[in-house]
C-alpha positions, 0 to 999 in steps of 0.5 A, a space after each residue: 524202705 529205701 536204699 539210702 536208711 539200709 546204707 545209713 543202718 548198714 554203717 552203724 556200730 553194734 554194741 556187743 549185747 549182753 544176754 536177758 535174764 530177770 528183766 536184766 542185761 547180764 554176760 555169762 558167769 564165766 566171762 566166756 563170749 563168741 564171736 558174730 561172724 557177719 557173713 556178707 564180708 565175713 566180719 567179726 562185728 560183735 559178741 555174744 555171751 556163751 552161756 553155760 549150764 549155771 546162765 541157764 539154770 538162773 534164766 529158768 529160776 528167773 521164769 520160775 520166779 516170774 510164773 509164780 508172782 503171778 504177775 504175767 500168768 495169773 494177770 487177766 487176757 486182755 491186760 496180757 493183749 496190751 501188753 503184746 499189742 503195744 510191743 507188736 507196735 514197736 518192732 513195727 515201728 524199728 522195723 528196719 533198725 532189726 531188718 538190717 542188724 538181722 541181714 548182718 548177722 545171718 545174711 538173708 536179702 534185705 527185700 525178703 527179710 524185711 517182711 519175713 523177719 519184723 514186720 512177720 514177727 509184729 503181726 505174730 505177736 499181734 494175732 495172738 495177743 488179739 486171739 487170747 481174750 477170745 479162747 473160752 474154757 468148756 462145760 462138758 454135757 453131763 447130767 443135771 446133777 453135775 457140773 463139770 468144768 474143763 479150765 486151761 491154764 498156762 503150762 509153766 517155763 516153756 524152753 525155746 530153741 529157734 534157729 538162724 534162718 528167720 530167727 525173728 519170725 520162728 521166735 515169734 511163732 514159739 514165743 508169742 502163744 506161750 505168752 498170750 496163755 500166760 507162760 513164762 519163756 527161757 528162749 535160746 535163739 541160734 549163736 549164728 544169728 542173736 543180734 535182731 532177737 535180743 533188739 526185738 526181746 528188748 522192745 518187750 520190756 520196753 511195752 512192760 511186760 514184767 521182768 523175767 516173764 521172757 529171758 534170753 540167753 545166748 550158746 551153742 550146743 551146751 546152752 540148748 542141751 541145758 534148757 532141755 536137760 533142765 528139770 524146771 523147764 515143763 515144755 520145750 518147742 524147738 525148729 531146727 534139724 532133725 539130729 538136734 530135735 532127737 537129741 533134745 527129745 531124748 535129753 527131755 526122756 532122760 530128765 522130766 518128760 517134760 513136753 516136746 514139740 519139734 519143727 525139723 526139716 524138710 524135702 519138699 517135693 514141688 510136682 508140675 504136671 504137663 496139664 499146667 495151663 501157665 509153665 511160666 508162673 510155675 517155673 518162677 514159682 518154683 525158682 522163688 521156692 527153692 532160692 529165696 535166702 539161699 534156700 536156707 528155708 525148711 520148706 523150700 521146695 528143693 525136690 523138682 519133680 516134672 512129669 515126662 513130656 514137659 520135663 525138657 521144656 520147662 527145665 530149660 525154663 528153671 535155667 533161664 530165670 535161674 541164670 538172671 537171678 542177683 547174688 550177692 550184697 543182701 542189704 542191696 534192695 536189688 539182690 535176690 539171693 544173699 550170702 549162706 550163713 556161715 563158711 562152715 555151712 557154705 563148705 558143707 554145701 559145696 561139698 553136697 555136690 561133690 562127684 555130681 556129674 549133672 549140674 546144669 547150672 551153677 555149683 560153684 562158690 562166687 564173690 569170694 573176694 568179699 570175704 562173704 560165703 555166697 553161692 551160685 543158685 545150682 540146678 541139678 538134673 537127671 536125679 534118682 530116688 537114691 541120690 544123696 542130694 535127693 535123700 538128703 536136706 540140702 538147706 541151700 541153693 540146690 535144687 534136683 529135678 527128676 521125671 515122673 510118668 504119671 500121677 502115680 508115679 509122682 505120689 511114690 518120688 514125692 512121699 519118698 523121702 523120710 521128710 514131711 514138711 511141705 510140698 507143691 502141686 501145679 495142675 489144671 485139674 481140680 480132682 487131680 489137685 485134691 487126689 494130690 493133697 490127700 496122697 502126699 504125706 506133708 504138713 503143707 501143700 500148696 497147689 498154684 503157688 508156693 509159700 505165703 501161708 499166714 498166721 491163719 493156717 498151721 504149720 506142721 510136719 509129718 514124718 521125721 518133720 517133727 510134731 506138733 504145729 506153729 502158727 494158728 491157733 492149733 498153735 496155743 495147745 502146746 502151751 495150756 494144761 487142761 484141767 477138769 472140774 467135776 462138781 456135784 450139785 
């Protein structure tokens, strides 16, 4: 990846994208569109459809029609692995291409989305397409007189709602286990960030999987609430707040009951104790967990919890490497810290930091004359449990730092929150390390690092961070019925 292919991609003109429903590019019935608003100069740089509640419903009928040929569901494992595999292989190979066109929709540094967008979206897609010919069915212990068989078989139309943050990689994470187990797909990325998606749903067709297996359609609020008030829709996984989630999941209540897995948000404590052997590592660690694409992360470690007699100390060190940190331009390769989504959510954040008098550094809007929605990284001490920017997901470049005394203490801030995404524990202390990860109420913990978990382990919440898991093969459970034979000899 060099500087001279993003420059020569950043100029290319983009072709207002038309939504896929049956294997087929369509705009929305009623002609309605929504302007992309690019947040690195704060461009209109294309369109999308606005689908409303008929799209919708054609898009599920389209899945429906699909799941039902057989073409896709009732096809064999491994035929569904070359198919995967051999689309794995072509977002690796427009790997840039969809690199750069997702940095100029939703802004994340070009450095960080390159490897968390495509080249995290390829390896999804791959791990699931070379799990699914090794998943078995069961035979239960029963008598000699009685087999009993237990079959998975794919759910049906599963809804998919991902976000604006990653929306490669999050779509990858929903979608590629619901078709590795045979399901068809009716999935809704954010209208903040389409553009790289329906490229990479593209490349689907393009390594033959059948037409209306896998259907897209682009909205807001209107499209998502269709898929999940939709009566043929049989699961719904979604990432996002949690407003929204509990909104979905009373639209699935109110509808079919169908099944609803959430991903919501996240309050991650990051706790550094005074026996930490390397303060350094930890600071930076610290500093990449919270700022990393404008902390527009669900797991960012956005809560800095510091035990008392170090708390100085390393605070000075967070200020320092925060203060060198690059903001600006996020196809540069030398930018750290890119442009927020949107100038709706850049206001929403500035305006977290109204009346906050202990700002140690940053705060403010920059680079306001490039039209774009960028922010200096903020840092902000002498915090209390009751503090809104404690309590609350920021979702952008804040990060709180209160003392603890002692481990105790750090347990109580770091289980305070309603929130159970992620957390960080950094100790030279095995046993406290394990006492830490057993006591903290969270999907992830991390201990000497932060981030960089892989498609091995799951990811899940605890709390008011949803249910259910991404990533793994725990991941495959959402989207299989199991079903039992019981047979009598």
């Amino acid at each position: 990846m060099h500087q001279e292919q993003i420059d020569s991609l950043r100029e290319m003109a983009i072709i207002s994208p038309q939504m896929i429903i049956g294997g087929r590019g369509v705009a929305a019935i009623s002609g309605a569109v929504l302007d992309v608003v690019s947040p690195i100069n704060g461009q209109v740089i294309a369109q999308l459809p606005n689908a409303g509640v008929c799209d919708v419903d054609a898009a599920v009928k389209a899945a429906r029609t699909a799941f039902e040929s057989g073409a896709w569901s009732k096809a064999t494992p491994a035929a569904r692995k070359t198919v995967l595999l051999k689309w794995a292989g072509l977002i690796e190979s427009n790997a840039l291409e969809l690199a750069v066109l997702g940095v100029r929709d939703n802004g994340t540094e070009i450095s960080m989305a390159f490897k968390a967008e495509p080249m995290s979206a390829a390896g999804t897609v791959r791990y699931y397409a070379e799990a699914i010919d090794k998943v078995y069915g069961e035979i239960a212990p029963t008598g000699l007189d009685t087999l009993a068989l237990i079959h998975r078989e794919p759910v049906g139309v599963v809804g998919a709602i991902v976000p604006w943050n990653f929306p490669m990689m999050i779509a990858a994470w929903k979608i590629a286990p619901a078709l590795a187990t045979g399901n068809s797909v009716v999935l809704k990325p954010s209208e903040m960030a389409s553009l790289s998606v329906l490229r990479m749903i593209a490349l689907a067709h393009e390594a033959g999987l059948p037409d209306g297996v896998l259907n897209v359609v682009t909205g807001g609020a209107v499209t998502g609430q269709a898929i999940a008030r939709s009566m043929d829709v049989d699961a719904l996984v979604f990432t996002g707040s949690v407003n929204v989630g509990r909104s979905l999941m009373q639209d699935a209540a109110q509808t079919n009951l169908k099944r609803v897995f959430l991903e919501l948000g996240g309050k991650s404590p990051h706790i550094v104790f005074d026996d930490t052997t390397d303060l350094d590592a930890a600071a930076a660690s610290v500093v990449g967990g919270i700022f990393r694409n404008a902390g527009q992360v669900c797991v960012a470690g956005s809560r800095l919890l510091v035990q008392r007699d170090i708390h100085d100390i390393f605070v000075d060190k967070i200020i320092e490497l925060t203060s060198k940190m690059r903001v600006g331009d996020p196809l540069q390769l030398d930018t750290q810290i890119g442009a927020l989504n949107s100038k709706v959510h850049l206001d929403r954040v500035l305006a977290m930091l109204d009346g906050v008098s202990s700002i140690a550094y940053g705060g403010k809007q920059i680079l306001a004359d490039t039209g774009g929605f960028y922010m200096q990284p903020t840092v902000v001490t002498q915090m209390d449990l009751g503090d809104k920017l404690v309590r609350e997901e920021v979702f952008g470049p804040i990060l709180t730092v209160t003392p603890f005394m002692d481990e105790a203490d750090a347990i109580r801030q770091a289980n305070s929150s309603e929130l159970g995404l992620s957390a960080g524990v950094w100790t030279s202390n095995l046993g406290l390390a394990h006492r830490m990860i057993a006591a903290i109420r969270a999907g992830v913990v991390h201990v000497n690092t932060y981030g960089g978990v892989d498609n091995t382990v799951p990811l899940g919440g605890f709390k008011q961070s949803g249910n259910g898991h991404d990533k793994s093969l725990h991941a495959l459970d959402k989207f299989i019925n199991k079903k039992t034979a019981w047979i009598k000899l």
